[in-house]
LOVEXLO-815289 format. One record per residue: residue in one letter; x, y, z of N, C-alpha, C in turn. Coordinates in steps of 0.1 Angstrom, whole numbers, padded with zeros to 4 digits, always signed. Layout:
N
AXYZXYZXYZ ...
This chain:
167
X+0294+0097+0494+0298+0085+0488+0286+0077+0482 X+0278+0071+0490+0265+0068+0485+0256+0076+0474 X+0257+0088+0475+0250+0096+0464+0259+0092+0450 X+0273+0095+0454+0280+0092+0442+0274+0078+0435 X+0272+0068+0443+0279+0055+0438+0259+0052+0431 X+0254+0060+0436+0234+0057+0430+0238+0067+0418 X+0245+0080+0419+0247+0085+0404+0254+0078+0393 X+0262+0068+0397+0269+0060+0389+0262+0048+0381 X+0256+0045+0395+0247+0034+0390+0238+0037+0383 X+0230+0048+0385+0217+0050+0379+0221+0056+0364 X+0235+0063+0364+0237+0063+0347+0238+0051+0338 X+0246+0039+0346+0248+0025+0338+0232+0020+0340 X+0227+0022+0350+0214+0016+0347+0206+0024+0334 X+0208+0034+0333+0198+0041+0322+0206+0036+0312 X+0220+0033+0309+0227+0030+0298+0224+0017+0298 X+0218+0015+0304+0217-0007+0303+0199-0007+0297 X+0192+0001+0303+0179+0002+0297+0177+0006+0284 X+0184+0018+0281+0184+0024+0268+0187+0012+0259 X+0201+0005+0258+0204-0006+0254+0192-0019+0252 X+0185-0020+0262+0176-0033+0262+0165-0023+0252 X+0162-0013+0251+0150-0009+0243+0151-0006+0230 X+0166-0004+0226+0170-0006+0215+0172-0014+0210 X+0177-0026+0215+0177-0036+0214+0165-0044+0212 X+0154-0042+0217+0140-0050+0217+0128-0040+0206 X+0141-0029+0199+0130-0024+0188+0137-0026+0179 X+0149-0031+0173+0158-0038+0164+0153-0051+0159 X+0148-0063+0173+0142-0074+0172+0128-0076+0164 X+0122-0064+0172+0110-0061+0167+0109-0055+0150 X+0119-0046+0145+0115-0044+0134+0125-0055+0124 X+0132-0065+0136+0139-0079+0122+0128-0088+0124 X+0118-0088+0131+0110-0094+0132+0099-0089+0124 X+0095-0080+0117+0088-0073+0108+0091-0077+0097 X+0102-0077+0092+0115-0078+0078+0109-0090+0078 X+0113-0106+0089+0113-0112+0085+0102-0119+0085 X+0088-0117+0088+0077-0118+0091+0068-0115+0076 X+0072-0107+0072+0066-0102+0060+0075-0110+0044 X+0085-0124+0052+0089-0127+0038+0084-0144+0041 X+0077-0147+0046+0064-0155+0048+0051-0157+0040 X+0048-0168+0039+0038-0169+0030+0023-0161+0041 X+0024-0168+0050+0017-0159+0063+0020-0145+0061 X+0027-0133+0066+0032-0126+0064+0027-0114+0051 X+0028-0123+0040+0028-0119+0025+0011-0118+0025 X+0005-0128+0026-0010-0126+0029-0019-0117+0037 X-0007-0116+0049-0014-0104+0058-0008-0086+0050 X-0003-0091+0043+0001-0076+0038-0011-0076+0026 X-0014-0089+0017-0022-0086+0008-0033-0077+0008 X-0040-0086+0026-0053-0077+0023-0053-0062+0031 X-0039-0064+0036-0038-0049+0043-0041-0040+0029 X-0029-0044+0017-0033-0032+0004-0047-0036+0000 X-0053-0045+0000-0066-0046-0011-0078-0038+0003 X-0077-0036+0013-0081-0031+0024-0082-0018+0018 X-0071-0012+0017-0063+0003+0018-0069+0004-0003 X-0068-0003-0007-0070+0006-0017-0088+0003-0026 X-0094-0012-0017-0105-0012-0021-0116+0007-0012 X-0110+0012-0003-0115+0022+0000-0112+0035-0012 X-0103+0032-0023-0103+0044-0036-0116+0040-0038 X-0118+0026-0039-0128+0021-0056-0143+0019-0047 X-0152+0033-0053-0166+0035-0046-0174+0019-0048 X-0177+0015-0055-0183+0003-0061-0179-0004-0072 X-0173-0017-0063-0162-0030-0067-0155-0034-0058 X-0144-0041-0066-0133-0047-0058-0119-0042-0064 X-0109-0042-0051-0096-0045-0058-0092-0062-0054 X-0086-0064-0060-0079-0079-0057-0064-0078-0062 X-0054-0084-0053-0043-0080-0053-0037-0097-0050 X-0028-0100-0054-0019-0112-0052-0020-0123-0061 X-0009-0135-0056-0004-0134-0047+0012-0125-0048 X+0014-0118-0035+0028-0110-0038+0040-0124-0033 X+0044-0125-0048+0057-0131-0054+0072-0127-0049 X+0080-0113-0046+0090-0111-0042+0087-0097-0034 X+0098-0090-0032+0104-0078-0028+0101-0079-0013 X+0110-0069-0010+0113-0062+0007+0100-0062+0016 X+0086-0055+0009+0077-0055+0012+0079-0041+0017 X+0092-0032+0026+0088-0022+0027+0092-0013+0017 X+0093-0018+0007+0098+0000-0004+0098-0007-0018 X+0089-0022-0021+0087-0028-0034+0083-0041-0028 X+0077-0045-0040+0071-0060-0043+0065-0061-0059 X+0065-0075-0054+0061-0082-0069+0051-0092-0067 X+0038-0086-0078+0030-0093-0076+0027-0095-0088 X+0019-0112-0086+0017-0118-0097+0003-0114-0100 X-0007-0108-0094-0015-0101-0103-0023-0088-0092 X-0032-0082-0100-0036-0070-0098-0050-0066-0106 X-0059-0067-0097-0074-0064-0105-0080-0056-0099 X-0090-0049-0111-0102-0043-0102-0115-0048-0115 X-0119-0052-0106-0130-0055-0109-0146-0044-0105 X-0161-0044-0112-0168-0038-0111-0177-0043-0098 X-0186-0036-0096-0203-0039-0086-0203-0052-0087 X-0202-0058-0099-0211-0071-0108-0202-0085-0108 X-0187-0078-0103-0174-0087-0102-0170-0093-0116 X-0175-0083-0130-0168-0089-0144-0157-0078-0137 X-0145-0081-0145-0133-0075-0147-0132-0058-0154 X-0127-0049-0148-0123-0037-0156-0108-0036-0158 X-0100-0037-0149-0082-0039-0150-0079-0046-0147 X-0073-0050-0155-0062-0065-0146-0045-0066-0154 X-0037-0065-0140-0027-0066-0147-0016-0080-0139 X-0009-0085-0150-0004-0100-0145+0012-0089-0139 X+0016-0102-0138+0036-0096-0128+0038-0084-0128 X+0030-0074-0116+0032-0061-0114+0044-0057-0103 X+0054-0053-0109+0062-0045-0099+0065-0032-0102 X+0061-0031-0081+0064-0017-0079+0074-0010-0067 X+0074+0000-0072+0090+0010-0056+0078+0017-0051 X+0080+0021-0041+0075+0031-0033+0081+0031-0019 X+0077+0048-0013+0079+0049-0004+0071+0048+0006 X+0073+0040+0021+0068+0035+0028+0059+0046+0038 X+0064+0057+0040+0059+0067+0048+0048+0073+0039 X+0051+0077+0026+0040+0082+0014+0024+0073+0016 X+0028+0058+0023+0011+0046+0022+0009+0053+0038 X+0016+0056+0047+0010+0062+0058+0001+0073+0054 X+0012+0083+0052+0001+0095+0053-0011+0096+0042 X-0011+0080+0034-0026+0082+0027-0023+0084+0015 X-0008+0087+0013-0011+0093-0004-0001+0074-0011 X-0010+0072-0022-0006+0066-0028+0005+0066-0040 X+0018+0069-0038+0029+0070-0048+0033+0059-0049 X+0035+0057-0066+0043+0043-0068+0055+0052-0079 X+0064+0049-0070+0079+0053-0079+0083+0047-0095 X+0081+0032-0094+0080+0028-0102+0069+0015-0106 X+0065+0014-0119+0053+0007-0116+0056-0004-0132 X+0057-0014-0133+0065-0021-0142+0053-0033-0143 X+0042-0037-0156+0033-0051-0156+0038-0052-0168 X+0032-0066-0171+0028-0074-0177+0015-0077-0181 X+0009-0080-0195-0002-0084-0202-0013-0081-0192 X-0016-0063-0191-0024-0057-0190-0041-0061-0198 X-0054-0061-0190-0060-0062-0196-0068-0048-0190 X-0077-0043-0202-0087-0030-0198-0100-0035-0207 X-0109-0038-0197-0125-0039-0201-0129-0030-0201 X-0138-0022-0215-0146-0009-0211-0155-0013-0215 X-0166-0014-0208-0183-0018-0205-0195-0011-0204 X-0204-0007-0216-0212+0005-0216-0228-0005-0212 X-0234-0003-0200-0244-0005-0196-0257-0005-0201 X-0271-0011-0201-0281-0002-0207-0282+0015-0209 X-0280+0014-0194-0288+0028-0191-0279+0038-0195 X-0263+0032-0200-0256+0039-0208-0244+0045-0201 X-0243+0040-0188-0230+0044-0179-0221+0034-0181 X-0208+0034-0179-0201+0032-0181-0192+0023-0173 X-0186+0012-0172-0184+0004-0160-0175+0015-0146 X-0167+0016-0155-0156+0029-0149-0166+0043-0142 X-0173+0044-0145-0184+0053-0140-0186+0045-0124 X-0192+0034-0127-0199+0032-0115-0186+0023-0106 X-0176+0023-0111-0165+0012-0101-0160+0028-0092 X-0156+0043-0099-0153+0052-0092-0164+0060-0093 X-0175+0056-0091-0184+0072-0088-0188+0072-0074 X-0192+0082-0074-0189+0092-0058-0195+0104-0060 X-0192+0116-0052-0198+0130-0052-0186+0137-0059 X-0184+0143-0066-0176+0148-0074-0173+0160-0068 X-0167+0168-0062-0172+0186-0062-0169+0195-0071 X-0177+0205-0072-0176+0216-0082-0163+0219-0085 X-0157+0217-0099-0144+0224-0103-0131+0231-0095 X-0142+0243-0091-0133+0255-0083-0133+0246-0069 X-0145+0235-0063-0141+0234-0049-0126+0226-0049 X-0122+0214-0058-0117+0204-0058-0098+0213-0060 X-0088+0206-0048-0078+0212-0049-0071+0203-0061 X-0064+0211-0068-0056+0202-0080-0045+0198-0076 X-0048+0186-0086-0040+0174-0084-0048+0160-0078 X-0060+0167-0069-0070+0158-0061-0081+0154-0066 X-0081+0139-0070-0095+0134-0079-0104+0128-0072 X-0114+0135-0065-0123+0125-0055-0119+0124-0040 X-0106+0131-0040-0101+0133-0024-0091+0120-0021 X-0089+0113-0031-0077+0104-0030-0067+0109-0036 X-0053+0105-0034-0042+0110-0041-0032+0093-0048 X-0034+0090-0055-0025+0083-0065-0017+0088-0074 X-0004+0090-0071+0005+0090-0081+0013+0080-0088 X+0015+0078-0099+0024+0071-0109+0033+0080-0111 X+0048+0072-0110+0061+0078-0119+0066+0068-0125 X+0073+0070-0137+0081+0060-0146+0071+0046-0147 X+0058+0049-0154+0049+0034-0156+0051+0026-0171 X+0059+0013-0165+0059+0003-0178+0048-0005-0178 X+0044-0006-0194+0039-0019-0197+0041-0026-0208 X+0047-0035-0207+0047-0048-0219+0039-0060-0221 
């Protein structure tokens, strides 16, 4: 009788735990959702991407924000988007950029934007004394030999664009 009544119990106990841990990872990711539609929040995400994607750009910056709308996990809207050179003049800058993507794709490192939609795009192209090129020196790096480099892979980052507007 006692063995029964610890088997009984110890099932509603596991059914009461399972419940409390589902329940305290439900909280936790509405607490994510609603954490990231915060001006706090929105900022800690900024420099997580200008983080994550100043590591593409060998020499420069990215600058990102401020992000204006979306979920944060699968789109946002940001009111601007730059990269700038070594020297901090401007190479791209684009004003009201929105984009879709998938959330698991920025984990494993590859950069996909599903959709990619700006506004009054600007592109500086900057030819130096010595005759390089601003874009030279904001992505240059070690390049590898043709045959080493797997295709599709430029420099060992992966960025993809699908369906990109600009007006």
């Amino acid at each position: 009788m006692a063995a029964r009544l610890l088997r009984m119990l110890g099932g509603t106990v596991g059914r009461i735990l399972l419940g409390v841990v589902g329940l305290a990872s439900l909280t936790a990711a509405g607490a994510l959702v609603a954490l990231s539609q915060t001006v706090v929040g929105r900022g800690f995400v900024e420099r997580l991407v200008e983080d994550a994607l100043n590591g593409v750009v060998e020499a420069g910056e990215v600058r990102v924000g401020p992000i204006l709308g979306g979920d944060l996990l699968s789109s946002a809207l940001l009111g601007r988007f730059e990269i700038a050179g070594p020297d901090g003049r401007l190479f791209v800058g684009l004003d009201s950029v929105r984009v879709r993507y998938n959330p698991l794709s920025l984990l494993v490192g590859t950069y996909r934007f599903d959709a990619v939609t700006a506004r009054r795009a600007e592109l500086v192209l900057r030819q130096y004394p010595d005759g390089r090129w601003n874009f030279d020196r904001i992505f240059e790096g070690e390049t590898p030999p043709p045959e080493e480099e797997p295709e599709g892979v430029v420099g060992g980052t992966r960025v993809l664009l699908a369906d990109v507007r600009i007006d």
